[in-house]
BALOSE-382856 format. One line per 8 residues: number of its first residue (from 0); for each residue z, y, x of N, C-alpha, C, CB. Coordinates in Angstrom, 3 decimals. Glycine has a CB too. Layout:
<pts>
NUM	Z:Y:X:Z:Y:X:Z:Y:X:Z:Y:X ~ ...
</pts>
This chain:
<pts>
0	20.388:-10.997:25.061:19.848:-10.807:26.377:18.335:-10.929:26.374:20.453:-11.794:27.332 ~ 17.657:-11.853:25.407:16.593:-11.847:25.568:16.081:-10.594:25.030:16.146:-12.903:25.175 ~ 16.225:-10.165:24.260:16.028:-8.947:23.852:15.363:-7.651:24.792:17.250:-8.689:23.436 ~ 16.710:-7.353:25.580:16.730:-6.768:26.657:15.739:-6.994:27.725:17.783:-6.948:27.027 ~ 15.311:-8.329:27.617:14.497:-8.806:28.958:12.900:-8.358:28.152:14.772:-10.949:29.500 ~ 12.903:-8.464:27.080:11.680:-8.213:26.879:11.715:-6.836:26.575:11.082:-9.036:25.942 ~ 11.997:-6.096:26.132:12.280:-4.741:26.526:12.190:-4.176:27.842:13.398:-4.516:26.203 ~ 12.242:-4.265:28.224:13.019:-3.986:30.075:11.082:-4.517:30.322:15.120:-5.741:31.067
8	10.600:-5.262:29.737:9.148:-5.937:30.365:9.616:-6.853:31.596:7.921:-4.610:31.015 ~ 10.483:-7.608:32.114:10.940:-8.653:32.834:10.067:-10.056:32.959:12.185:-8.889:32.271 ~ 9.686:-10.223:33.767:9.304:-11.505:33.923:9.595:-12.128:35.013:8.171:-11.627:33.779 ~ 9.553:-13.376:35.495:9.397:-14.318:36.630:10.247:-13.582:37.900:7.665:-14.572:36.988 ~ 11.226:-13.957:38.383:12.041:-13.467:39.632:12.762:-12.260:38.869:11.017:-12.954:41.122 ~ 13.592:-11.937:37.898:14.151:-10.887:37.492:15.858:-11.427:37.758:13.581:-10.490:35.898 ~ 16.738:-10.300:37.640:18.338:-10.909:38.261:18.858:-10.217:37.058:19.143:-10.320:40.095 ~ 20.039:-11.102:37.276:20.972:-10.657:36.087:22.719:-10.541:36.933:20.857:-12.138:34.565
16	23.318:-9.945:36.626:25.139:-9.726:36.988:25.689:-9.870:35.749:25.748:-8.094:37.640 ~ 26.985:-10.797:36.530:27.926:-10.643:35.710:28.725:-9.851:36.295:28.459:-11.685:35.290 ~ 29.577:-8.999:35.143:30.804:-7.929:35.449:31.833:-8.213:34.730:30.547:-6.471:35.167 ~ 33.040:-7.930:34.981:34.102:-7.891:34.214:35.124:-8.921:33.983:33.686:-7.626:33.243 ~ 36.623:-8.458:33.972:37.731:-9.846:34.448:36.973:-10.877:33.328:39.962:-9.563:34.045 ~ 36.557:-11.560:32.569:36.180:-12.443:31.775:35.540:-13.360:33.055:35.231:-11.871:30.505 ~ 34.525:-12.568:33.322:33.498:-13.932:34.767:34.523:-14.199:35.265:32.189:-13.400:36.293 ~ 35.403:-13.198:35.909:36.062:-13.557:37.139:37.075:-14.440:36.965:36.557:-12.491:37.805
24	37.865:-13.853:35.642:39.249:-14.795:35.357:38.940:-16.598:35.083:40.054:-14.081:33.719 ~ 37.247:-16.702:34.960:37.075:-17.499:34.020:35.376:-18.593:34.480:37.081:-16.385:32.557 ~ 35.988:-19.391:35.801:35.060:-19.280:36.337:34.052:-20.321:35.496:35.350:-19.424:37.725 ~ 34.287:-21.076:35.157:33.749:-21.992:34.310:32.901:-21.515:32.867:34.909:-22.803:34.006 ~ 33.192:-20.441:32.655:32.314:-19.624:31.658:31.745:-18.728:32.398:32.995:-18.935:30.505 ~ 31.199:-18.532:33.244:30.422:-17.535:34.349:29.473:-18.656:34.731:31.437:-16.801:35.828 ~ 30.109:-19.913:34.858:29.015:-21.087:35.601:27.762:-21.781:34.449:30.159:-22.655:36.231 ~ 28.547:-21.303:33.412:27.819:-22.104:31.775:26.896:-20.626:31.640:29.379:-22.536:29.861
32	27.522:-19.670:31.872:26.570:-18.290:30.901:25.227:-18.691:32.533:27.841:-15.623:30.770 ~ 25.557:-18.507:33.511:24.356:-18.908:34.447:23.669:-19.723:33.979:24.600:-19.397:35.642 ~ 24.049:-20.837:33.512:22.531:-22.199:33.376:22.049:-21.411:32.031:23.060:-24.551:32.948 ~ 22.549:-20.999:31.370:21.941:-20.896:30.573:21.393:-19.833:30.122:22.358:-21.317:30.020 ~ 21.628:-18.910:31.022:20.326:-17.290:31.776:19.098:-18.295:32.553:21.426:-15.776:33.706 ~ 19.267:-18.520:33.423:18.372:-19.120:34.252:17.539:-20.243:33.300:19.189:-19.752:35.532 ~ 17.964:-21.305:32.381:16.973:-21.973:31.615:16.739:-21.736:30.425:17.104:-23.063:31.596 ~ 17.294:-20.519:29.977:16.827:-20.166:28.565:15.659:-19.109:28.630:18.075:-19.559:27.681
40	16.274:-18.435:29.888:15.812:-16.987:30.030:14.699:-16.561:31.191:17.097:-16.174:30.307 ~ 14.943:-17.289:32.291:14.238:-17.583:33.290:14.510:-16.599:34.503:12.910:-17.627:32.845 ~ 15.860:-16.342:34.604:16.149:-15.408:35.141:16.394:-16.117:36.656:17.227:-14.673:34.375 ~ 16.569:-15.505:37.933:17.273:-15.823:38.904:18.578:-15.996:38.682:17.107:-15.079:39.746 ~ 19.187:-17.145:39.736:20.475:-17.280:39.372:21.378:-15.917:39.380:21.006:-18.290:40.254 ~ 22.449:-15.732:38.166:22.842:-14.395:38.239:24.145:-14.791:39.328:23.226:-13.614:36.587 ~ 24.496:-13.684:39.604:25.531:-13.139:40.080:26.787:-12.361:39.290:24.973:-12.425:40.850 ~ 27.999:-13.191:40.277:29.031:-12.368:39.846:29.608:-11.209:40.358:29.842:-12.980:39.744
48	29.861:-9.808:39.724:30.129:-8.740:40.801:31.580:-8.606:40.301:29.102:-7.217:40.801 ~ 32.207:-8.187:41.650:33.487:-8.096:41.695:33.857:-6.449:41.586:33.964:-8.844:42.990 ~ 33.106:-5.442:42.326:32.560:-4.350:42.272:31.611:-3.593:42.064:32.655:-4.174:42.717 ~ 31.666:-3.336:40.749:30.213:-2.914:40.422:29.579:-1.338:40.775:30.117:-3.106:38.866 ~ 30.653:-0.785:40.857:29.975:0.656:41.821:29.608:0.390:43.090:31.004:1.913:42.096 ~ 29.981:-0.882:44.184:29.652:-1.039:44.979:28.589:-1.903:44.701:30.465:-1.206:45.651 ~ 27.839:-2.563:44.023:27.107:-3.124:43.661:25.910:-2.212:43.579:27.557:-3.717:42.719 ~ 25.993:-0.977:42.591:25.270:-0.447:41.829:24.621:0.747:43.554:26.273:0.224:40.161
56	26.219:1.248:44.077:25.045:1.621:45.461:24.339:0.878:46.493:25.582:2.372:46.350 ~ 24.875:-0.687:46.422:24.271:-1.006:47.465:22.536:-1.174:46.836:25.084:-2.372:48.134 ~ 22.653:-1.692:46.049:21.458:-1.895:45.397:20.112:-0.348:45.326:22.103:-2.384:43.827 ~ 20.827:0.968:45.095:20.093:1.908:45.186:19.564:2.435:46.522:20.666:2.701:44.579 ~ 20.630:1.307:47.601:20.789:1.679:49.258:19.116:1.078:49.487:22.413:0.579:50.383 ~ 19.154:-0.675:48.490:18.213:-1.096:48.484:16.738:-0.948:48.717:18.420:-1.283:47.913 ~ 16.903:0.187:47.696:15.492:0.742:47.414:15.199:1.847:48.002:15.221:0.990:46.121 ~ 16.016:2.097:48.993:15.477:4.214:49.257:15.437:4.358:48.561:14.312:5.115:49.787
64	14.452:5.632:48.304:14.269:6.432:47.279:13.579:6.369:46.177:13.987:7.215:47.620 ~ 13.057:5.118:45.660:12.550:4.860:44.976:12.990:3.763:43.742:11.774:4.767:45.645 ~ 13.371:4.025:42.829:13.488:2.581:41.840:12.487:1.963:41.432:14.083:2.700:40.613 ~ 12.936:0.310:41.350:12.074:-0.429:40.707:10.938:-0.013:39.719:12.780:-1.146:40.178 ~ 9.447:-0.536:39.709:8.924:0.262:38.747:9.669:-0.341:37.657:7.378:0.292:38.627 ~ 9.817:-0.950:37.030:10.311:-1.368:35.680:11.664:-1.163:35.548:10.054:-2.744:35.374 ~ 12.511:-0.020:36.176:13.697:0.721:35.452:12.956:2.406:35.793:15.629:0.309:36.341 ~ 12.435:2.607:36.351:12.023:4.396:37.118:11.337:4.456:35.666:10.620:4.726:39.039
72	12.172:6.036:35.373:12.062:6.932:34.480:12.096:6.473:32.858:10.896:7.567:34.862 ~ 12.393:4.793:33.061:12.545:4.860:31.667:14.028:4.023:31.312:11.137:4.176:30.935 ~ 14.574:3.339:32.384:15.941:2.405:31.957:17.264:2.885:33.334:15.372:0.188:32.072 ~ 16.347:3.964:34.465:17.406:4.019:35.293:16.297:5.659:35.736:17.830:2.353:36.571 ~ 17.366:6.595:36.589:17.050:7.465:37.161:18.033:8.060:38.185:16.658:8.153:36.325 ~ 17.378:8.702:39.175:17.760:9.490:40.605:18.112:10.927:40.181:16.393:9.548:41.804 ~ 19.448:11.257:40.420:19.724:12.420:40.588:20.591:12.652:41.773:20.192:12.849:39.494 ~ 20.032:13.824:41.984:20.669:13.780:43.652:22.178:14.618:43.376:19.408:14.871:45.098
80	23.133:14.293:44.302:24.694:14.521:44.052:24.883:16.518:43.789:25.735:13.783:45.844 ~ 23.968:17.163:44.573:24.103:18.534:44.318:23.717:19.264:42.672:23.181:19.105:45.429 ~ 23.268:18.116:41.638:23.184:18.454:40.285:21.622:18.905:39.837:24.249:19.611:40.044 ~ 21.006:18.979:41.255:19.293:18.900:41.033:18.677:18.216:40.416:18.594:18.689:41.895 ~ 17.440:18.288:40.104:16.889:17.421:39.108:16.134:16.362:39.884:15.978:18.187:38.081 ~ 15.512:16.184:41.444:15.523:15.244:42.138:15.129:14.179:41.571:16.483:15.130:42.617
</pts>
């Protein structure tokens, strides 16, 4: 993960999700992988998603039309549903 975070260029106030029956089935290893995002890594406390397509639009609902600078055009991108390049 750290990896990723420095990649990604992440610093100070960045979020992390958890996905997948493992968090969910397993809450006590979702509560350990948190402390230890947040004090290893310095992340905001993460979150567990239960739905991650609903996750993934509310979050793009988030932003209008614009993504974060630090995913736009190089870790995330907008394409509009008619197959345009948008």
């Amino acid at each position: 993960m750290a990896a990723g975070r420095d990649a990604a260029g992440l610093t100070g106030g960045w979020s992390v999700t958890l996905g997948g029956g493992v968090f969910r089935g397993c809450p006590q290893f979702a509560e350990a992988l948190r402390t230890r995002i947040v004090a290893e890594l310095g992340a905001d406390p993460p979150v567990v998603v239960d739905d991650p397509p609903r996750a993934v639009l509310a979050a793009l609902r988030a932003h209008g039309h614009r993504l974060p600078a630090a995913l736009a055009g190089r870790w995330a991108w907008r394409r509009p549903l008619d197959g345009g390049q948008g």
